[in-house]
C-alpha positions in Angstrom: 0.0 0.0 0.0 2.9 2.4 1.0 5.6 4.4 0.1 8.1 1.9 -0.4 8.8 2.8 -3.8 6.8 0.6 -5.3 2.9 1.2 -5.0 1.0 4.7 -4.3 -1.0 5.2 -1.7 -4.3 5.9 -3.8 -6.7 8.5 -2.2 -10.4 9.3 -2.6 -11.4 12.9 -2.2 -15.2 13.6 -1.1 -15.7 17.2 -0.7 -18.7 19.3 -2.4 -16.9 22.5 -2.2 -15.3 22.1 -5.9 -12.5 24.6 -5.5 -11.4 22.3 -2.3 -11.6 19.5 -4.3 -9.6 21.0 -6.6 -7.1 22.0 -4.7 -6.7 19.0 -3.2 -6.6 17.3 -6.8 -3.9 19.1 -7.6 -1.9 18.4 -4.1 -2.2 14.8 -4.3 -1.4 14.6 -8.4 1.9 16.9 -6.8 2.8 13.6 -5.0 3.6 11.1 -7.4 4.4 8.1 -7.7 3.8 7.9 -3.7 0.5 8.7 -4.1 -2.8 9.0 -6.9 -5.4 10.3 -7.0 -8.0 7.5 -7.1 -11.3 9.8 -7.5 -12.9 13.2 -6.3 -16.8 12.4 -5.0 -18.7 15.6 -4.1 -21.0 13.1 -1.3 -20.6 10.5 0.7 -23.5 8.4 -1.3 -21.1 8.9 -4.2 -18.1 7.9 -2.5 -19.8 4.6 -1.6 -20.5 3.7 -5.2 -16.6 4.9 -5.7 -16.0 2.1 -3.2 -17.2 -0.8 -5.0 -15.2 -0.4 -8.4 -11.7 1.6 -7.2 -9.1 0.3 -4.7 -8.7 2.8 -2.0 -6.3 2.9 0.8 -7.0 6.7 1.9 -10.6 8.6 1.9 -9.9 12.2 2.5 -13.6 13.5 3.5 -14.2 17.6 3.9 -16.1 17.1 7.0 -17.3 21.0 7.3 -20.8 19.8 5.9 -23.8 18.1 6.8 -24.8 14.3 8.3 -20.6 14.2 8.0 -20.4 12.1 10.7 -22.7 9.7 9.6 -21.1 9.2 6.8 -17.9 8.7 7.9 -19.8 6.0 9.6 -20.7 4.2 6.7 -17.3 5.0 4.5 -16.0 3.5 7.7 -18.1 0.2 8.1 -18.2 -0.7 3.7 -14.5 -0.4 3.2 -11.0 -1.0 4.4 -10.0 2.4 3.5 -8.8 4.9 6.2 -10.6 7.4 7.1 -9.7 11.7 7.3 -11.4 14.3 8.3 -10.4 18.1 7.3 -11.9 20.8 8.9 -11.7 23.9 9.8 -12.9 23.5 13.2 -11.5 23.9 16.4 -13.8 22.3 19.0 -13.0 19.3 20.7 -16.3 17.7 20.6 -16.7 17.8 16.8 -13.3 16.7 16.3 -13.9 13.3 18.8 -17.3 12.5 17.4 -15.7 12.2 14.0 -13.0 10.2 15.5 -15.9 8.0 17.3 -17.6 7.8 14.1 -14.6 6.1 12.3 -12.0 8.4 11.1 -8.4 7.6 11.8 -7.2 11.1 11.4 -8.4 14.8 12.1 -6.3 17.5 9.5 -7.5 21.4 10.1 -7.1 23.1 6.9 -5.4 25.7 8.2 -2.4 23.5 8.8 0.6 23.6 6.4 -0.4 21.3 3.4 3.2 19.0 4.2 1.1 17.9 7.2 -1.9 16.6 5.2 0.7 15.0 3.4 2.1 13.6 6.3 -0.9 12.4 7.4 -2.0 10.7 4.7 1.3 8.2 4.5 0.9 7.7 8.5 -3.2 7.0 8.4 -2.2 4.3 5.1 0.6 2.9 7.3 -2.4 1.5 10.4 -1.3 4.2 12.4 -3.3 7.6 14.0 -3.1 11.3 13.2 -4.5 12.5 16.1 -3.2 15.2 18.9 -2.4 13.5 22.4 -5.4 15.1 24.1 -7.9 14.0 21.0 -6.0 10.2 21.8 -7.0 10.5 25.6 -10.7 11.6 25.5 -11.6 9.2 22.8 -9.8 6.1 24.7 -11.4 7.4 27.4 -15.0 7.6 25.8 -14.3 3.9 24.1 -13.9 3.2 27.5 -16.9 4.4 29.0 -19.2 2.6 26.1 -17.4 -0.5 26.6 -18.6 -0.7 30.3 -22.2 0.5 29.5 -22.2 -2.5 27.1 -21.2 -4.9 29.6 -24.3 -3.9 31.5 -26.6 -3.7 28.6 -28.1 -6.9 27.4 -28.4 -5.8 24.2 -25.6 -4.2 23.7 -23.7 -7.1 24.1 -25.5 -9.3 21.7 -24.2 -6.2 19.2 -20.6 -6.5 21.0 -20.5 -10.8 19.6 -20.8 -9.4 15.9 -17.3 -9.7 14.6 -16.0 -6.9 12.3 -17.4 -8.0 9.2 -20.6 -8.6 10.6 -20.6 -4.8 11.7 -20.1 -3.8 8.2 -22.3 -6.0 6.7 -25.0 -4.9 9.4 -23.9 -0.8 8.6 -24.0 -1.4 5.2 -27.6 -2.9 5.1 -28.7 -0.1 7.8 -27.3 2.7 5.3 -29.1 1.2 1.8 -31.6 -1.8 3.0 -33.2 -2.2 -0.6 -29.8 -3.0 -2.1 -30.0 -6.3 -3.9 -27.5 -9.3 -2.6 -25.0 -9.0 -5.4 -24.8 -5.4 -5.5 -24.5 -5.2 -1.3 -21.5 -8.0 -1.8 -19.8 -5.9 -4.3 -19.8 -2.6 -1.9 -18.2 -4.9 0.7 -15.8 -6.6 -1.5 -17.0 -10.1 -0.8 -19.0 -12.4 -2.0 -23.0 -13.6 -2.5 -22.1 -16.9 -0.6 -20.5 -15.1 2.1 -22.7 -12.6 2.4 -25.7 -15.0 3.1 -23.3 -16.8 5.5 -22.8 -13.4 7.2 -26.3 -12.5 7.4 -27.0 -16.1 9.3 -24.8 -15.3 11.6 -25.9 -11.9 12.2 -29.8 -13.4 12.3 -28.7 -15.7 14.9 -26.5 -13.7 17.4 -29.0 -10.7 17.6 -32.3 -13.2 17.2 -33.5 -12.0 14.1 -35.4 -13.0 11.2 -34.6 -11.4 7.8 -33.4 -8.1 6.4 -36.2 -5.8 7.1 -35.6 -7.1 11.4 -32.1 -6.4 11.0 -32.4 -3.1 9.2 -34.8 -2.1 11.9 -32.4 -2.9 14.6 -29.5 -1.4 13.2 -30.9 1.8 12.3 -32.8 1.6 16.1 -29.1 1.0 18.1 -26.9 2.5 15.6 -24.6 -0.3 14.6 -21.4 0.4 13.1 -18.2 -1.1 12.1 -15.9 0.4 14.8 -18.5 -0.5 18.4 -16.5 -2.9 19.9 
């Protein structure tokens, strides 16, 4: 995936601000061969569709919009892709509920672009681009959920799903009418396993079909990062 001379880190832009997304066109095209541009999306519902056709290692999402951190959420839970947010913001809270929702690093776009750059090879390489004190309240909020779960009955059916099952259950809460093939193909896997995810799902959180399981998911809010 990385910059070991060999293969780019390809990044998917989703911003609906086109002179950002120019800009930022133009600073990741600056970077090659390390990195290429894999796509610009100007929503998240575009981004998904992005998802299922392109290889991504990097989504770079403008998150100074709205129902952003849903859909980080969902970028988060349909694809292996890292997740950044850049904002302009400067409040704590906004910058940790995007974190909770699934992105792996925050950029303020104020910041020298050699950071975003930075960023970008350290998110592809597993690791986080986040302050110290960011690091410490989210731990410390992961935390906190992870205790309320042990006490909640139904939280901890939810807390049995593995990964994959999160994603498949996200996915499905995010687009419920999606066919099976075309619901395999956002998650990069196939029918067969699909249906085998979807039994396993039905039995660990004692449902019956789609339509229960989109219910509960929308209803408690499953994504692929709850623990």
């Amino acid at each position: 995936m990385l910059v070991d001379g060999c293969n780019a880190i390809r990044v998917l832009l989703v911003s609906d601000l086109p002179i950002v997304a120019w800009g930022l066109e133009r600073l990741i095209e600056s970077q090659q061969p390390r990195m290429s541009l894999a796509g610009t999306a100007p929503s998240h519902e575009e981004a998904l569709q992005r998802l299922g056709t392109t290889p991504i290692d990097v989504i770079l999402v403008d998150i100074d919009g709205q129902n952003v951190m849903a859909g980080i959420t969902v970028l988060s839970a349909v694809s292996q892709a890292k997740v950044i947010g850049l904002t302009l913001s400067t409040e704590e809270e906004f910058r940790d509920s995007a974190v909770l929702a699934g992105a792996s690093g925050i950029v303020r776009k104020f910041e020298p672009v050699t950071v975003l750059i930075k960023a970008i090879e350290k998110v592809a390489a597993g690791e986080l681009w986040l302050d110290r004190a960011t690091t410490n309240r989210v731990f410390l909020e992961l935390a906190r959920r992870k205790a309320e779960e042990k006490s909640n009955p139904v939280k901890q059916r939810i807390a049995s799903l593995t990964r994959q099952e999160r994603r498949v259950a996200a996915a499905i809460a995010h687009d419920a009418s999606a066919i099976g093939r075309d619901l395999a193909q956002r998650l990069n896997i196939s029918e067969s396993t699909l249906r085998n995810h979807l039994t396993s799902i039905y039995a660990k959180l004692d449902l019956g079909n789609r339509l229960e399981l989109y219910a509960f998911a929308t209803r408690h809010g499953i994504t692929a990062d709850q623990a």
